[in-house]
N, C-alpha and C positions, 0 to 999 in steps of 0.2 A: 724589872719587867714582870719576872714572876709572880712579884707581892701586888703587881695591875690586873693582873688574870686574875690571882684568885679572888682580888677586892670583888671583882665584875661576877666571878662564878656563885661569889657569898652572897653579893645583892641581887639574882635570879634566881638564888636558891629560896629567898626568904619570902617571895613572893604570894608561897602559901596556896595549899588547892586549892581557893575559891575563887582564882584570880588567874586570867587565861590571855592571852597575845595574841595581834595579827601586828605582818611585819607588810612594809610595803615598802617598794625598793624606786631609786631616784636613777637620774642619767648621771651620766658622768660628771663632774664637774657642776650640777645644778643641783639648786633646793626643791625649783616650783614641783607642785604633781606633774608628773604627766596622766597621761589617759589613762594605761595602768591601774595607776594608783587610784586611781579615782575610783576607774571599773570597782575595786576591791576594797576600799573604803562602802563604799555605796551596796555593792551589797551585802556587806556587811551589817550597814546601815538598816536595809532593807528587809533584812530575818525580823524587824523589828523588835527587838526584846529589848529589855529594859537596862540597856549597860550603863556604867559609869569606869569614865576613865578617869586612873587611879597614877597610871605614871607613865611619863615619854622621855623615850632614848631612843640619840641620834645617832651613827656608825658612818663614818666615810673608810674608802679605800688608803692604800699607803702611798700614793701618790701625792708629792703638794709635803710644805712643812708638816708639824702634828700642830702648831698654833691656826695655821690656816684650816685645818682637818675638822678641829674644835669649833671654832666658829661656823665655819658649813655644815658642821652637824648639828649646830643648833638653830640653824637658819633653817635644814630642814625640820626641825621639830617645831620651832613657831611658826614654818605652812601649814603641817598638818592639825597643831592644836588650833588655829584661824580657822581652817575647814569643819573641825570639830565641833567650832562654837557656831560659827554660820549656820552648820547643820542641826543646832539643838540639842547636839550630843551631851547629855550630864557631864563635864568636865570638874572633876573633885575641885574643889575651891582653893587646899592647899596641896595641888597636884605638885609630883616629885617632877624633873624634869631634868635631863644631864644630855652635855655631850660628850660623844668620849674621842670622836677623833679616831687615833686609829688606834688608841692605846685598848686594844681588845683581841683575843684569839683568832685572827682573819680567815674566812673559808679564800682557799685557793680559786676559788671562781668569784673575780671580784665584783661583778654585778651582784651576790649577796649583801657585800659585805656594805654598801653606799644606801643605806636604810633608815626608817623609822622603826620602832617595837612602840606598836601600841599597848598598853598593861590596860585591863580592864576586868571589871567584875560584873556580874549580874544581881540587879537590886531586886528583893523581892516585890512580886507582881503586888501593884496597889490594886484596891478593889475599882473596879472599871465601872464609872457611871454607865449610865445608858440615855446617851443625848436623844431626846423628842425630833424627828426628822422635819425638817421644818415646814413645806405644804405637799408629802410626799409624791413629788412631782414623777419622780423614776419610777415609782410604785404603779401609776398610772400611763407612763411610758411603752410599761413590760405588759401589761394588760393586752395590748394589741399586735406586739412584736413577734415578728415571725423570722424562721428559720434566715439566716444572711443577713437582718435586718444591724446598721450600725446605729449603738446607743452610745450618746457622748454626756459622760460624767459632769456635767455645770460645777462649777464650786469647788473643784476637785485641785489646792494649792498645793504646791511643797518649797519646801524652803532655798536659796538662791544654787543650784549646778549641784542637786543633794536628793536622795530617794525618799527624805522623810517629808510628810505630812506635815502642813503646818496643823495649829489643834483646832481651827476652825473649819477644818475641812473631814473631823469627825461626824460631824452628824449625815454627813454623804453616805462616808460609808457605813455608818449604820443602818443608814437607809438600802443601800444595798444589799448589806444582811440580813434584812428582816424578807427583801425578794427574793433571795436567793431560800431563805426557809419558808415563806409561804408558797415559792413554785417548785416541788421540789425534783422537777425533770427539767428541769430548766438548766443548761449545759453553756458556758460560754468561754469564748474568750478576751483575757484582759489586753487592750492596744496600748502602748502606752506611745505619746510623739511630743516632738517639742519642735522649738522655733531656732529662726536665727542663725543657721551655721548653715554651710554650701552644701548639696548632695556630695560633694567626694569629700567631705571632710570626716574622720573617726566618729564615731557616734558611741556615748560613753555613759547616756543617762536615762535613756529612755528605757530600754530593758530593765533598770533595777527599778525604775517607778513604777511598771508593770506589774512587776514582782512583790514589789511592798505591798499592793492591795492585794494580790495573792494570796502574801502571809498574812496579809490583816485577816481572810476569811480561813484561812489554812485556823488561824489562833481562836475562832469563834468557832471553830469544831466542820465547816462545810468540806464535803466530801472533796477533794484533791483529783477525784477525776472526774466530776462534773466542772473541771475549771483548768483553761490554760493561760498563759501569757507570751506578751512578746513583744517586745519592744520594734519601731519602727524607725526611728529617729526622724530625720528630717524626710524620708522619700515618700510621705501619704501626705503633704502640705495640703490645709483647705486654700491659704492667702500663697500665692510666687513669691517665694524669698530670693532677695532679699525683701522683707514686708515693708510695708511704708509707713507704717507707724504701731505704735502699742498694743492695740486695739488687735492687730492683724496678729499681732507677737503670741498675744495671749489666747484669739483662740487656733492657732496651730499650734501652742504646748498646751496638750490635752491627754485625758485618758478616755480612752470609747472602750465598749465594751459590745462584742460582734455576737449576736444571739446562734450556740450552733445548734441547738433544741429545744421546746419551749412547749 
C-alpha cells in the first residue's frame, strides 16, 4: 500500500510548474456531472484562456470493491473528458488518463475523495486575427440606445451545455469590442438566458456564458467596471416553456446586453 501512495505522490510531483488542476467532485455512487460540476467546469471554461488538458485522474471513495472503485473512476474520467471535447476544450491527443479507484491517500471527508483531477497547462496566446464585423448591425443598434434599453446579441453560439463560443460567433464579439471602444461611457450589463428547462429547475449555464463575454472584453483591455454580468437562466423567457419548437429554443438561449449608460 505504501509503494501505491508513493507511485501517486511521484506522479503529481512530476507534473511540473507549468502545469496546474481543478478537481470536480461526483455523488455517490455516479459518474454523470451533476450541476456542480458543471457550474465549475464552465467557468473554468469561461476565464477563457488557452488551456490544454494534459491528463485525467479519477478517485472514488472506499466503499464498493477496489475492482468496482477502478472502473467508476474511469467512467467518471470518460464524462468529463466527453464534456471536454463537446466543449472544444484542446484535449492533448496523447492525453494520460488513469483510474485509481481507491488505491490513493483518502481525505476523511469522503465527498473529496469521489473526483476527477483535471491536469492542465496554458498554451501560449496565438496571435488574435481581428475578424471584419459582418454588416456592423450592433454598431448601429448602440447609436440610438438609451439608458434600460435591452440589446440582444444575434449570432451569439456556444457549444452544446458549455460557456465557450463556438468560433463563428467571434466576429460578434468583436463587434462588440470595437462599441464598447468607440463609446467609451457607455456602461453595460451582460444577460446571459437560455432555453428548455422548467423555472424551478438549477440553472447551471447561463451565468458562465455571461461571464465568458465578460472575459472576452476583460482580455481586450475594456475597463471591468464599465461592465457587469449575470446570468438569468430560464426566468426572462421571450417564447413559455416548455417552446414548441426550435425556433422558440433558440431565441430564448440568448445573450442581451442591458444599456446602464450610454
Amino acid at each position: 500500500m505504501i509503494k501505491k501512495y508513493l507511485h501517486l505522490f511521484l506522479l503529481f510531483s512530476s507534473l511540473g510548474f507549468a502545469q496546474e488542476k481543478l478537481n470536480v467532485y461526483f455523488d455517490f455512487d455516479k459518474y454523470e456531472l451533476n450541476d456542480d460540476a458543471v457550474i465549475k467546469i464552465n467557468t473554468w471554461i469561461a476565464e477563457g484562456k488557452n488551456y490544454q488538458v494534459t491528463k485525467l485522474y479519477g478517485f472514488c471513495d472506499w466503499k464498493g470493491t477496489n475492482l468496482y472503485n477502478e472502473t467508476l473512476a474511469l467512467q467518471r474520467v470518460n464524462e468529463v473528458y466527453r464534456f471536454l471535447k463537446e466543449s472544444d476544450i484542446d484535449v492533448k491527443k496523447d492525453i494520460e488518463i488513469r483510474g485509481f479507484g481507491e488505491d490513493f491517500e483518502q481525505s476523511k471527508v469522503q465527498g473529496e475523495n469521489r473526483r476527477v483531477t483535471i491536469i492542465y497547462q496554458e498554451k501560449s496566446e496565438a496571435i488574435e486575427s481581428k475578424p471584419m464585423p459582418p454588416k456592423e448591425q450592433l454598431k448601429e443598434k448602440m447609436k440610438s440606445a438609451k439608458k434600460g434599453d435591452l440589446i440582444t446579441l444575434e449570432n451569439i453560439y456556444f457549444f452544446n451545455n458549455s460557456a465557450k463560443t463556438v468560433p463563428k460567433s467571434e466576429s460578434l464579439l468583436y463587434e462588440l469590442f470595437c462599441v464598447m471602444v468607440d463609446n467609451p461611457k457607455l456602461k453595460i450589463e451582460i444577460q446571459g438566458h437560455i432555453c428548455c428547462k422548467r423555472p424551478d429547475q438549477k440553472e447551471v449555464i447561463s451565468n458562465a456564458r455571461a461571464k465568458a463575454v465578460y472575459n472576452y472584453l476583460i482580455r481586450k483591455k475594456i475597463d471591468r467596471n464599465r461592465m457587469t454580468f449575470k446570468g438569468y437562466g430560464v426566468s426572462r423567457p421571450v417564447h413559455t416553456i416548455p417552446e414548441k419548437n426550435t425556433q422558440e429554443e433558440d431565441e430564448n438561449r440568448r445573450v442581451e446586453i442591458l444599456i446602464l449608460e450610454n
